[in-house]
VOGU-3710 file (C-alpha; in Angstrom, 3 decimals, decimal comma):
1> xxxxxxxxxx> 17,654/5,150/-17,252  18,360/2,943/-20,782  16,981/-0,128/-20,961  19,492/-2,860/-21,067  19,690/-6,123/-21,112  16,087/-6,213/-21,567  15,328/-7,049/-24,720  12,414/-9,987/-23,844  10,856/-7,535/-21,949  10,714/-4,673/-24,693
11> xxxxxxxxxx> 9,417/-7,273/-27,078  7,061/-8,434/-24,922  5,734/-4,658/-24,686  5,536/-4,332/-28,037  3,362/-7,050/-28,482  1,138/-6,525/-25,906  0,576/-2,619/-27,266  0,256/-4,017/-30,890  -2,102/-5,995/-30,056  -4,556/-3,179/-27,859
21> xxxxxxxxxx> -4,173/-0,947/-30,371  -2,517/-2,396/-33,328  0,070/-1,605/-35,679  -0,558/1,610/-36,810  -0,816/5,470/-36,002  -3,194/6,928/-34,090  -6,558/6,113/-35,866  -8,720/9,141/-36,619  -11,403/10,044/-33,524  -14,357/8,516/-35,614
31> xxxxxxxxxx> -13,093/5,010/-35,774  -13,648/2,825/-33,723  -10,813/0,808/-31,878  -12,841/-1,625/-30,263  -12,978/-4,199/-32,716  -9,302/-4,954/-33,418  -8,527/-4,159/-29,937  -6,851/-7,590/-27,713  -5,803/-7,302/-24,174  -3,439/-8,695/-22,513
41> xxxxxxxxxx> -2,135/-8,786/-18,994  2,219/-8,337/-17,988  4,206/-8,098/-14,800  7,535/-7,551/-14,070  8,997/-7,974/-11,163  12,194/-7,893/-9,126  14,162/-5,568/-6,507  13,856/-1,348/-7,025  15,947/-0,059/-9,423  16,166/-3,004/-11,704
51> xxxxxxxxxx> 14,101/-1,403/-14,479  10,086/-2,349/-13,231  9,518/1,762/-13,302  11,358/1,909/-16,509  9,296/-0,806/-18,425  5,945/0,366/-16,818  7,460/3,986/-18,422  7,507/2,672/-21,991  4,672/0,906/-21,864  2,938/4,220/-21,093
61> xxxxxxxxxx> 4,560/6,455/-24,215  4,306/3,188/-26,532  -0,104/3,219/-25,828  0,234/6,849/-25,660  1,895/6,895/-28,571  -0,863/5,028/-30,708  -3,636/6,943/-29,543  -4,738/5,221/-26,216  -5,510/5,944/-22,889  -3,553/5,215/-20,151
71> xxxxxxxxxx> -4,048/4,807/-16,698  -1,445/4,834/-13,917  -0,756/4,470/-10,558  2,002/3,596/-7,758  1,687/2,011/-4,477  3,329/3,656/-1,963  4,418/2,696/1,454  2,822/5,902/3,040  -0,549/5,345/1,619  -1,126/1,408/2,525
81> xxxxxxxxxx> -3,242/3,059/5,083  -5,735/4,585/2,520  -8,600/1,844/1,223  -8,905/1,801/-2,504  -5,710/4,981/-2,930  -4,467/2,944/-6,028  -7,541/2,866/-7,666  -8,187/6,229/-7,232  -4,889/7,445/-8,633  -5,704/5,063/-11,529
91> xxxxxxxxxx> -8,851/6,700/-12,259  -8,047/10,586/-11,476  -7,258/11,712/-14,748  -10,634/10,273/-16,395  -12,697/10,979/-13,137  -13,864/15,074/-14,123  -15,060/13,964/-17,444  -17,000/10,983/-16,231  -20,847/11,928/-16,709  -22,844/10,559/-13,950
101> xxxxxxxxxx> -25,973/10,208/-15,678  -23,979/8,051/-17,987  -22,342/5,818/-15,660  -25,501/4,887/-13,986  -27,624/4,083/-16,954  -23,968/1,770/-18,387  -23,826/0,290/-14,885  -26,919/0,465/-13,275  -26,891/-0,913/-9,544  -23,144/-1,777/-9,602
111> xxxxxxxxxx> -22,612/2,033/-10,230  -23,554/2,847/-5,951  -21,343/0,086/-4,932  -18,516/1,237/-7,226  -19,001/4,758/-6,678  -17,540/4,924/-3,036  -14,393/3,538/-3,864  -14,033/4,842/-6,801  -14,244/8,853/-5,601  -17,312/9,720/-7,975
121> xxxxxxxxxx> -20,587/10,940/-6,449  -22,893/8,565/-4,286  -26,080/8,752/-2,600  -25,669/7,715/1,157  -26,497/4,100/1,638  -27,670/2,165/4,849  -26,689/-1,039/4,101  -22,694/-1,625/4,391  -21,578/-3,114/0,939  -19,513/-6,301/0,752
131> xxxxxxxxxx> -15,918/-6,067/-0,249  -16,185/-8,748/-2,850  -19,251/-6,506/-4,525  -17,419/-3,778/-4,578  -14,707/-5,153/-6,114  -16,818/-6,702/-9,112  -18,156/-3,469/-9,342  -15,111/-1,666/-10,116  -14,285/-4,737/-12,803  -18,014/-3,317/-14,293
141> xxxxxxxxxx> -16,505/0,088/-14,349  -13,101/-0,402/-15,690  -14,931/-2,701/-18,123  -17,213/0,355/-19,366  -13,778/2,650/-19,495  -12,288/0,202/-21,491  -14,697/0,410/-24,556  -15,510/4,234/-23,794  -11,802/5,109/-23,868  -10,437/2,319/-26,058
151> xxxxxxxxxx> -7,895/1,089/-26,246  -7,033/1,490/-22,699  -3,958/0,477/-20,437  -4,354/0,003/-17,054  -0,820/0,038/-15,405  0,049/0,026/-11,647  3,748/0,879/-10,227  4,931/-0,972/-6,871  2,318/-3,198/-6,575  3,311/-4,642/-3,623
161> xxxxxxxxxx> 2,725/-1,411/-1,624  -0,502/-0,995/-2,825  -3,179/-0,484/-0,162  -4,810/-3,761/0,536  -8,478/-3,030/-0,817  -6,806/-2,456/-4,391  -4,606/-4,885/-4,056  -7,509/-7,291/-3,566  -9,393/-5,708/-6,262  -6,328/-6,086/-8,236
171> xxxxxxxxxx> -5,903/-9,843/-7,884  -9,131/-10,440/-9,164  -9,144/-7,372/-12,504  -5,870/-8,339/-13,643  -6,565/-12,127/-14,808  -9,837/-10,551/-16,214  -8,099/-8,171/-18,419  -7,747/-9,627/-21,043  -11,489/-10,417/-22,005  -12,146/-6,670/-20,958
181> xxxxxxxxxx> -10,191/-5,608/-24,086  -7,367/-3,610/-22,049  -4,076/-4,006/-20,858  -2,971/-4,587/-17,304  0,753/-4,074/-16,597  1,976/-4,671/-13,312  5,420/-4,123/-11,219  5,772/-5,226/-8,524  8,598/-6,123/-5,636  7,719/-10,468/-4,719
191> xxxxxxxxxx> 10,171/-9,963/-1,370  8,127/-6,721/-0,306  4,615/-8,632/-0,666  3,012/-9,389/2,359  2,051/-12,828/3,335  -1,631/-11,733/2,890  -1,038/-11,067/-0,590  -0,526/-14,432/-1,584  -3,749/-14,563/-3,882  -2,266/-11,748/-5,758
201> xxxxxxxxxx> 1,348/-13,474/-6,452  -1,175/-16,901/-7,459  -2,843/-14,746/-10,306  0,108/-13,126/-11,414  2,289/-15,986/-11,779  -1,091/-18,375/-13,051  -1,080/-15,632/-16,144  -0,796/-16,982/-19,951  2,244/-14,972/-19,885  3,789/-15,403/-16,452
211> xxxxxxxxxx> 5,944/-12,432/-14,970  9,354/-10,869/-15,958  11,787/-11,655/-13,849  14,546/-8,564/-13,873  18,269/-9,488/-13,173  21,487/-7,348/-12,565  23,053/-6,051/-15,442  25,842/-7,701/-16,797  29,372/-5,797/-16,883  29,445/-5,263/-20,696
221> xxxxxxxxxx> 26,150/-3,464/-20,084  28,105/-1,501/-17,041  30,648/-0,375/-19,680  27,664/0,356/-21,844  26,051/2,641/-19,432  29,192/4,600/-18,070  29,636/5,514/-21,990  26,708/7,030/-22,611  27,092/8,445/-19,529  30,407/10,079/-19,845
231> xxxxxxxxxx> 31,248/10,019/-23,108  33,917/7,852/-22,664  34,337/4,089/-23,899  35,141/2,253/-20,149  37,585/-0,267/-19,755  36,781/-3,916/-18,490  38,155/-2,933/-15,068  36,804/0,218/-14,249  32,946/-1,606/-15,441  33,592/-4,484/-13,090
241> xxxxxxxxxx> 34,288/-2,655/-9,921  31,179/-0,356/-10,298  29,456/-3,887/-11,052  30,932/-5,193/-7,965  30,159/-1,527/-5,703  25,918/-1,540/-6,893  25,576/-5,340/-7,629  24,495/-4,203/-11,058  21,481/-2,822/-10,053  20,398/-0,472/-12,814
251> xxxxxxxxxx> 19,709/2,969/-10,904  22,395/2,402/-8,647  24,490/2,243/-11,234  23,655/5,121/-13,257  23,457/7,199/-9,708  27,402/5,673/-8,964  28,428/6,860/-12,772  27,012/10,410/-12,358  28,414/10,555/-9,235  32,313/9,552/-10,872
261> xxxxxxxxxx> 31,749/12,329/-13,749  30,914/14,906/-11,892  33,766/13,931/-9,716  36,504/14,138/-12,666  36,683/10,486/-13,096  37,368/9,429/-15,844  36,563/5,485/-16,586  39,813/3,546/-16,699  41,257/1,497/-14,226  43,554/4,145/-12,837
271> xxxxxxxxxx> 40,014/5,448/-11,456  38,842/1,806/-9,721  40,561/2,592/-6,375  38,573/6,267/-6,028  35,110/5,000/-6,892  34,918/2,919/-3,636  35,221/6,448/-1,849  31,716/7,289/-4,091  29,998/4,532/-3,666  27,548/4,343/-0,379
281> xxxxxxxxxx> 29,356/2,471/2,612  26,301/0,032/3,407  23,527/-0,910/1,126  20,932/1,950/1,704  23,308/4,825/2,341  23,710/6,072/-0,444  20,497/8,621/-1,180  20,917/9,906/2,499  24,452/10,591/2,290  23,726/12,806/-1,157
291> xxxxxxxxxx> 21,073/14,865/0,713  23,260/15,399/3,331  26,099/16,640/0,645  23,314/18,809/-0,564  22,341/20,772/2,365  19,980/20,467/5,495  17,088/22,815/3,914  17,101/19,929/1,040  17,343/17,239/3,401  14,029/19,220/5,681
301> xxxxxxxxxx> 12,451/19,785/1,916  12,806/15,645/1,120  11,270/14,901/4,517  8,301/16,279/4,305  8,010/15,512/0,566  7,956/11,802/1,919  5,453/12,342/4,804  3,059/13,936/2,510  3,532/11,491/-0,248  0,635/11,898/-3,242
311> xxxxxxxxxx> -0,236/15,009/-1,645  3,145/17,076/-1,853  3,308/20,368/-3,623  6,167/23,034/-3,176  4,126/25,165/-0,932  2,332/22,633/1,264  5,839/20,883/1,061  7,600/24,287/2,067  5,109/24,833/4,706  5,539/21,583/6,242
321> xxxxxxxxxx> 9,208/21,686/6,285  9,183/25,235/7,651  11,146/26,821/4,905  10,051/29,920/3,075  9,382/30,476/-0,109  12,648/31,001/-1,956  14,760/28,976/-0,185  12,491/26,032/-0,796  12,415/26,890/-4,435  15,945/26,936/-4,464
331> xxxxxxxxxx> 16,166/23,507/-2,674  14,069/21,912/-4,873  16,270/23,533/-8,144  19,013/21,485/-6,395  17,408/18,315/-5,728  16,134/18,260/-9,450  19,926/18,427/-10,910  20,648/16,007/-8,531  17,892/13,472/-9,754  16,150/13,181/-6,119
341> xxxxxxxxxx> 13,370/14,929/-7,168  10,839/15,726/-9,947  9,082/19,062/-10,896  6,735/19,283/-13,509  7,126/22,778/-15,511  4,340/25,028/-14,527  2,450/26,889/-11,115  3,855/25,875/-7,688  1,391/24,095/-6,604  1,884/21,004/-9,361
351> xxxxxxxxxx> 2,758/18,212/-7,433  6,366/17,483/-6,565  7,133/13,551/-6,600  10,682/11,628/-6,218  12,698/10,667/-9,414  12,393/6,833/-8,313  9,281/4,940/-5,981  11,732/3,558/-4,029  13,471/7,530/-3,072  10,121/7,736/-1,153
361> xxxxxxxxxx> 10,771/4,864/0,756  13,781/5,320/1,162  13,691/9,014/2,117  11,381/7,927/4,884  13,211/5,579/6,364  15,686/7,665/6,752  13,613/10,495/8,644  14,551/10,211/12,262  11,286/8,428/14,502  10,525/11,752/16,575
371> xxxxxxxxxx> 10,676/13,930/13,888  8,277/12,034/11,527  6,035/12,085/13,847  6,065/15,499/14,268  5,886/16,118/10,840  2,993/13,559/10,524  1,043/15,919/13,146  1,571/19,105/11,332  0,726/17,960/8,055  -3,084/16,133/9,608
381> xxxxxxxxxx> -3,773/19,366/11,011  -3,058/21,477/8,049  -4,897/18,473/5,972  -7,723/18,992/8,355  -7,884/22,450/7,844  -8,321/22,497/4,374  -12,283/21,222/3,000  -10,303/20,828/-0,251  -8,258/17,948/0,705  -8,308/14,786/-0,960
391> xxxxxxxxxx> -9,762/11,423/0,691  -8,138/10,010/3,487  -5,515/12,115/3,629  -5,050/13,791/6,794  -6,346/9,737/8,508  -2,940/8,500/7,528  -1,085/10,620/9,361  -3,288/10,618/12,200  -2,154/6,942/12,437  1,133/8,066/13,062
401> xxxxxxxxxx> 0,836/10,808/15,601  1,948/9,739/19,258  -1,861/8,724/21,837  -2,453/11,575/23,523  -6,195/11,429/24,869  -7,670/13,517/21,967  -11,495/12,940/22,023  -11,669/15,073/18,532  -9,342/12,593/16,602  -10,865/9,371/17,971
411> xxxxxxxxxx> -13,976/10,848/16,370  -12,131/11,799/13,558  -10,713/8,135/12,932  -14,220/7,020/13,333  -15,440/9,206/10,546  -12,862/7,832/8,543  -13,808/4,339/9,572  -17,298/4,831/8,386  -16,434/6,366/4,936  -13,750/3,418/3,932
421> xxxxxxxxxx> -16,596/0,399/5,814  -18,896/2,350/2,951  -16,264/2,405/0,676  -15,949/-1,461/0,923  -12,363/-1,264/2,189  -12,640/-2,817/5,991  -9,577/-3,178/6,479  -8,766/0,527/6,312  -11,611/0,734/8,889  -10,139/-1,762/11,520
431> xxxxxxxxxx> -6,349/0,371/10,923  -8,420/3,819/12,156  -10,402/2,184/14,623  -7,403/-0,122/16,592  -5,629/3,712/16,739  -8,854/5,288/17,863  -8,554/2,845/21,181  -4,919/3,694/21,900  -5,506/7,281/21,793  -8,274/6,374/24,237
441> xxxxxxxxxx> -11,771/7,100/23,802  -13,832/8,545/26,523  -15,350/5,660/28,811  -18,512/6,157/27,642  -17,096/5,542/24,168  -15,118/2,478/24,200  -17,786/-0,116/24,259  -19,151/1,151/20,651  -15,308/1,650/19,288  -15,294/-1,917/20,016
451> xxxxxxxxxx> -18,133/-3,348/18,855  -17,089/-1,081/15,684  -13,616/-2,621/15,815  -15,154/-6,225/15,467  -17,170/-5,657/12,601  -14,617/-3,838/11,102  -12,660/-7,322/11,679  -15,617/-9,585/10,546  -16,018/-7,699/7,081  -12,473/-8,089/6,491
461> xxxxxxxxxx> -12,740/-11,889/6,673  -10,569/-12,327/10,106  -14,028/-13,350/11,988  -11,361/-14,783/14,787  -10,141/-11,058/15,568  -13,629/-10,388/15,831  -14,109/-12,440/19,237  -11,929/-10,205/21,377  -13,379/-7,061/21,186  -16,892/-8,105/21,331
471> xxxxxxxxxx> -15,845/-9,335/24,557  -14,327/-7,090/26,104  -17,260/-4,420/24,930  -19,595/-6,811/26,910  -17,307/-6,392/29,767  -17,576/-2,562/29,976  -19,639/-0,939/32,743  -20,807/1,166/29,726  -22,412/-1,273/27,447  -25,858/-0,215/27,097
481> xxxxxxxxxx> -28,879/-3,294/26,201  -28,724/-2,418/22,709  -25,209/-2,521/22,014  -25,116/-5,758/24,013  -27,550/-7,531/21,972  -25,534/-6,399/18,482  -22,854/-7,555/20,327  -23,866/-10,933/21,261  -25,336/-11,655/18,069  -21,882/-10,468/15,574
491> xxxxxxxxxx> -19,893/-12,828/18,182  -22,185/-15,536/18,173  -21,618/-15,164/13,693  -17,518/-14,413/14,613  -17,258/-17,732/16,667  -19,286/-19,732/13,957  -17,418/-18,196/10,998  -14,359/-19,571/12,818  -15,360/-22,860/13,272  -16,254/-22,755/17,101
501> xxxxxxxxxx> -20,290/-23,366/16,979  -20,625/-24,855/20,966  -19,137/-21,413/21,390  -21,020/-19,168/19,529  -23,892/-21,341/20,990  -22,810/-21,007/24,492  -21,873/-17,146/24,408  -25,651/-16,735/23,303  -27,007/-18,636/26,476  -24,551/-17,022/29,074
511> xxxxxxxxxx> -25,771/-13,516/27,901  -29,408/-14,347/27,686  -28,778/-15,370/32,028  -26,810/-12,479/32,092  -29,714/-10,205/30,989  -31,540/-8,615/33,813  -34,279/-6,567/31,833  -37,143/-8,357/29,944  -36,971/-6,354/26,416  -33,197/-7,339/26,601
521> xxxxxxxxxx> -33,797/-11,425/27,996  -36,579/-11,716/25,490  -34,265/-10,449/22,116  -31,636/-12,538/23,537  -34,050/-15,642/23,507  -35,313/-14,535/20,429  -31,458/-14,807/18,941  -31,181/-18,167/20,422  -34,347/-19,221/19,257  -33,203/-18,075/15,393
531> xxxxxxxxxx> -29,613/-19,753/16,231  -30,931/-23,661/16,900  -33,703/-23,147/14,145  -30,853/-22,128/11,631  -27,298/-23,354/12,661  -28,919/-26,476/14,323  -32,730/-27,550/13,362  -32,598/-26,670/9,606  -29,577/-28,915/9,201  -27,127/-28,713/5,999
541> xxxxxxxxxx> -29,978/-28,151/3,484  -31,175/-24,941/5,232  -28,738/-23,429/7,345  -25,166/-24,347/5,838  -23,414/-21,680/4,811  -21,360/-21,093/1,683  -17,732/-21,133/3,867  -18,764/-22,700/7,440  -17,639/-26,654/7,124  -19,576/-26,828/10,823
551> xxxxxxxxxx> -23,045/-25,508/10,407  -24,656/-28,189/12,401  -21,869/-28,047/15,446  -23,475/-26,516/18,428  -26,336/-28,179/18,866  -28,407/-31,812/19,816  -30,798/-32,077/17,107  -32,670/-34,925/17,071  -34,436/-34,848/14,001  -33,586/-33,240/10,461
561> xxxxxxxxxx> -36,230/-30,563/11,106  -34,391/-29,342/14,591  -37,953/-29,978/16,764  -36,562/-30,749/20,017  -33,801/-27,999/19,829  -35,743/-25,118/18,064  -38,538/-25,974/20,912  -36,494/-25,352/23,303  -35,263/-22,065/22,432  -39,149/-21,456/22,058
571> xxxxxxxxxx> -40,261/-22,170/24,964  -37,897/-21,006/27,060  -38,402/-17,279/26,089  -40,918/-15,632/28,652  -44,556/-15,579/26,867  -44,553/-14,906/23,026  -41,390/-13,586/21,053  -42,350/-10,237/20,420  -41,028/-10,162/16,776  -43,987/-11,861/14,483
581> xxxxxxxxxx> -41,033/-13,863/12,352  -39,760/-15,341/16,030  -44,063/-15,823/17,007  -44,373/-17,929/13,444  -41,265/-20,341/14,285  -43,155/-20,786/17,657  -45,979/-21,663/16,480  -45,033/-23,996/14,131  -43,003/-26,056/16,440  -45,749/-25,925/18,860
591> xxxxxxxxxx> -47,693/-27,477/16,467  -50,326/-24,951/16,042  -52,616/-24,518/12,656  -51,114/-23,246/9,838  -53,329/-20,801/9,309  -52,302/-19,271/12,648  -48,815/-19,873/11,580  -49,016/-18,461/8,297  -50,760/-15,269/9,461  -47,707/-14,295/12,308
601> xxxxxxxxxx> -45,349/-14,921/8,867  -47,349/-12,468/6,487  -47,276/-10,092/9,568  -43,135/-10,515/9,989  -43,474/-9,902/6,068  -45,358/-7,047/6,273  -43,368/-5,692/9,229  -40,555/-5,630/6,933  -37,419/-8,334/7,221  -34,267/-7,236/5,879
611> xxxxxxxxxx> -31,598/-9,499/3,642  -28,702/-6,990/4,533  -28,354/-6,602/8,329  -25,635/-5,265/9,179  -23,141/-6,722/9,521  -24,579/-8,848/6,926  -27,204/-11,309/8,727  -29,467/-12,629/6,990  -31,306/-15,036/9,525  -34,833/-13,654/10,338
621> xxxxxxxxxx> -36,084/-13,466/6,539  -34,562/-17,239/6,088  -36,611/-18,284/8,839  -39,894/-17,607/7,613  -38,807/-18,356/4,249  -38,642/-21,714/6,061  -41,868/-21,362/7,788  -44,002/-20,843/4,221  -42,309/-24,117/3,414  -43,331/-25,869/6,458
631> xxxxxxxxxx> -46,798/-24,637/6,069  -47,216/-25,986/2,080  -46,566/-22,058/1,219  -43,470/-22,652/-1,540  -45,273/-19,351/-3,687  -44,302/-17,447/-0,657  -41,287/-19,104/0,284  -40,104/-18,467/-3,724  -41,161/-14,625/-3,250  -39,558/-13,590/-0,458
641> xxxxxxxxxx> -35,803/-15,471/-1,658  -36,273/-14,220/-4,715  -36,296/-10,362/-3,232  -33,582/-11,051/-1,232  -31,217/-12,440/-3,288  -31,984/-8,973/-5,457  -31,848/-7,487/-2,635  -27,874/-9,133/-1,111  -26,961/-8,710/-4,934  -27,982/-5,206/-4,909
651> xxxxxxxxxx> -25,406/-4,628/-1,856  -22,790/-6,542/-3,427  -23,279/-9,046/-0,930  -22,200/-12,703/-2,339  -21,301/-15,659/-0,613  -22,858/-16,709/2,535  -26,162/-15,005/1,706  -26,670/-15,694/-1,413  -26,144/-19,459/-0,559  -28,380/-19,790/2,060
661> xxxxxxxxxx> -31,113/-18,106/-0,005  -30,782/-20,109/-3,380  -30,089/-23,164/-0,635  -33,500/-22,345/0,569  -35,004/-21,823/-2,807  -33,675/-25,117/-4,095  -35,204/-26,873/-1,329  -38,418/-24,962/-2,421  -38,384/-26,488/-6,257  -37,537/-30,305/-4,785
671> xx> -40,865/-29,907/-2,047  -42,911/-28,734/-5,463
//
């Protein structure tokens, strides 16, 4: 599609590509690029088919054209459902020549938290990484690429369909671009952006050079376009009405043009009362009325092209449609001439893609409900089928498949759950898991899908859509002692984290009456006990965390060191706490010596305490941090905070932890 009207935009290319890789031609494999190398950050935005595709397009040849690397990715509608599928399409063509060895010695520790996302190898971890480290590790990586591949551009399609994990990612790379020595081009849709992506649309527009806006074209640039596309100079007339039939949207357009040559049109006015009959009759209708023109095996071939999305080839494509092999060749030869589709040159199995992002879309919408979903279930179970199929593919599609009591696919959404909650994309986790409950899961089942659900829930940030399923697990007949006592404690954190302490508070106590064994009535008292010391007793200096404005709300405490409350929670546990961190609180609000205390808080240390419980607590090791400072022990306090803030950075877990640790140390340097 030519490029008019869009001159600022061009120029604004050219700088940004002179600048990563400067003026000249490509520079000889010895030199190095690095040092004249500027990045830059652009967006362009506006409706499909004004030219976003286009720009993105030149930007592409310009870079390639000087001897850079480049990058590039589209959102798509179909894969929202995949965590981190944009940056993995961004980093596919690099990704076999990236040396493993390498990357770990550039990256060191950020290398297992980007690894995940990222689709290159990684050991199994136990601790569940945060999204936020995650993301800053992939800003480590693409850093690294940048000055290993220099000069690099980094350029991503229909932004506002990318899957949310990148899209988060996203928001925070693309300011950072610049300083990283690479360019980040964007396109994106701002009426398709969700309301969640609001932070995204913030850093765009905040940029030093804020967004393109794309407009219609203009009807001299009509005329313009129907003579280069029929070789004939249009009159005024005949360029206004196919203005006024596509609202000068580029691609429609061009698509309304084509459409007039190859009907004998020629582009005078004597023509202007036909092209109404070419033109779609709603916004929309257009692409499904060609297919239809074009045959049904076409119109079966687009289909499942759209269902499979980043995954289509001819044969997988033919398969799923249920042609064979000729006649699907033969439908795609006809959807090529007729720009719908796009086939490299080469083996069958290249990858077939639509002319356009949007045809995808648009194609889809256009499938009728009950046979996408059919088409959804035959393409998961011949994605299932095959060990050779990329990440998350065949999960999608489960998604979309009618409930139907199928134990095997809850579990298989659970696997999938696991690998993106590892993967540091959450929400991707809480998508499979909510589908995993409407299929149902056996009885049996359903408490842990919940609890699962909820953490799923609190790692995304929403702590409030945490609370439900956390109680309704503790409802179930099948909620065994442990699960409870996970339970209770990630909804006592959910109700906190959403500003509803007495709650979280109160949940705690009605459990720990509701708890008929011992082993489960002591560990709830024990989780009380840790509650008042922290949320209460220790007060703001202590126990505030990093994005709770309520950290002393659900409890009485009566002095700034919590005594009366924290006693309480002591003493009302049956005999000693069993854990030696819990028996070391005790005994220092019971006012026993501190050697006595101090030996119960070597013996928690020795025990081992972990920084990264998941889902991310933190509480135990802060308490007898606490109770060396209590007991004139700030060498030990200063130790243990200082192993696990390596230890919360070494997850990627920021925030709330690593406040209340360098809180807590802090509080250490003013008692020295």
């Amino acid at each position: 599609m030519a490029l008019l009207e869009r001159e600022a935009e061009l120029a604004a290319v050219e700088r940004a590509v002179t600048l990563l890789c400067g003026t000249g031609v490509p520079a000889a494999p010895d030199t190095d690029n690095r040092a004249a190398s500027t990045g830059g950050l652009l967006a362009f935005t506006g409706a499909a088919g004004l030219g976003k595709t286009a720009l993105l397009r030149e930007t592409a040849a310009h870079v390639t054209a000087r001897g850079g690397t480049v990058l590039y990715a589209c959102g798509g509608e179909q894969e929202q459902e995949v965590g981190f599928h944009v940056v993995r399409r961004l980093l596919a063509p690099l990704r076999p020549a990236l040396d493993e060895r390498e990357l770990r010695a550039e990256l060191g520790s950020w290398y297992d938290l980007a690894a995940p996302a990222a689709g290159l190898p990684a050991p199994g971890s136990t601790v569940v990484p945060h999204p936020r480290g995650v993301r800053l590790a992939l800003d480590r990586l693409f850093g690294h690429l940048a000055v290993r591949h220099a000069p690099l551009a980094v350029l991503v399609d229909d932004a506002h369909w990318a899957d949310p994990a990148s899209l988060a990612w996203l928001t925070g790379f693309a300011p950072r671009a610049p300083g990283l020595r690479l360019l980040c081009a964007l396109g994106y849709d701002p009426q398709e952006l969700r309301p969640e992506a609001a932070p995204f649309r913030a850093a765009a527009d905040g940029a030093p050079e804020p967004p393109y806006g794309l407009t219609e074209l203009s009807t001299d640039a009509v005329a313009r376009l129907a003579r280069d596309t029929t070789a004939e100079v249009a009159d005024t007339a005949f360029a206004e009405e196919c203005r006024k039939l596509t609202g000068g949207n580029p691609r429609a357009v061009t698509e309304l043009l084509h459409q007039a040559r190859d009907a004998g049109l020629e582009p005078r006015h004597h023509s202007v009362p036909r092209l109404a009959g070419l033109a779609p009759p709603a916004p929309g209708a257009e692409l499904p009325h060609r297919l239809q023109n074009l045959g049904p095996d076409c119109v079966r071939l687009c289909w499942a092209v759209a269902v499979l999305g980043a995954d289509a080839t001819l044969p997988f494509a033919a398969r799923v449609a249920g042609l064979r092999g000729e006649t699907a060749r033969g439908a795609v030869a006809r959807l090529r001439a007729a720009r719908v589709l796009e086939v490299p040159d080469g083996a069958d199995g290249e990858p077939l893609s639509f002319a356009h992002p949007s045809v995808a879309a648009e194609v889809y919408r256009a499938v009728p409900a009950s046979i996408r979903t059919a088409l959804h279930g035959q393409t998961a179970a011949a994605l299932a089928a095959d060990p050779g199929s990329p990440y998350g593919s065949s999960v999608r599609h489960l998604l979309e498949v009618h409930p139907d009591g199928d134990l095997d696919l809850v579990e298989q959404l659970r696997r999938a759950a696991h690998e993106y909650t590892v993967a540091g994309a959450p929400e991707a986790a809480y998508r499979c898991l909510g589908r995993a409950l409407r299929e149902p899961p056996a009885s049996r089942d359903r408490p842990t899908v919940l609890y699962e659900l909820a953490a799923a829930a609190f790692r995304s940030g929403a702590p409030a859509a945490a609370v439900h399923p956390l109680r309704a697990a503790l409802e179930e007949p099948a909620c065994g002692a442990e699960l409870r006592l996970a339970a209770v404690r990630l909804l006592a954190r959910a109700l906190s984290r959403a500003g509803r302490g007495r709650e979280a508070l109160g949940a705690l106590e009605a459990q720990a009456r509701r708890a008929s064994a011992p082993a489960e009535r002591e560990a709830l008292h024990a989780e009380l006990t840790v509650w008042r010391a922290l949320n209460a007793g220790a007060g703001p200096r202590a126990g505030a965390r990093a994005d709770e404005t309520d950290a002393t709300e659900g409890a009485d405490a009566t002095d700034d060191t919590g005594a009366t409350e924290a006693s309480q929670g002591a003493d009302s546990t049956e005999g000693a706490p069993s854990h030696p961190a819990l028996r070391a609180w005790q005994a220092l609000r019971c006012g026993e010596p501190a050697a006595t205390v101090l030996r119960h808080a070597e013996e928690a240390v020795a025990a081992g305490l972990s920084w990264t419980d998941d889902p991310w607590g933190c509480e135990t090791p802060a308490l007898v941090a606490l109770t060396f400072l209590h007991c004139g022990r700030p060498d030990r306090a200063e130790q243990l905070l200082l192993e696990g803030i390596a230890a919360c950075e070494r997850a990627g877990l920021h925030g709330e932890h690593l406040a209340l640790a360098r809180t807590l140390l802090a509080e250490r340097g003013a008692r020295r």
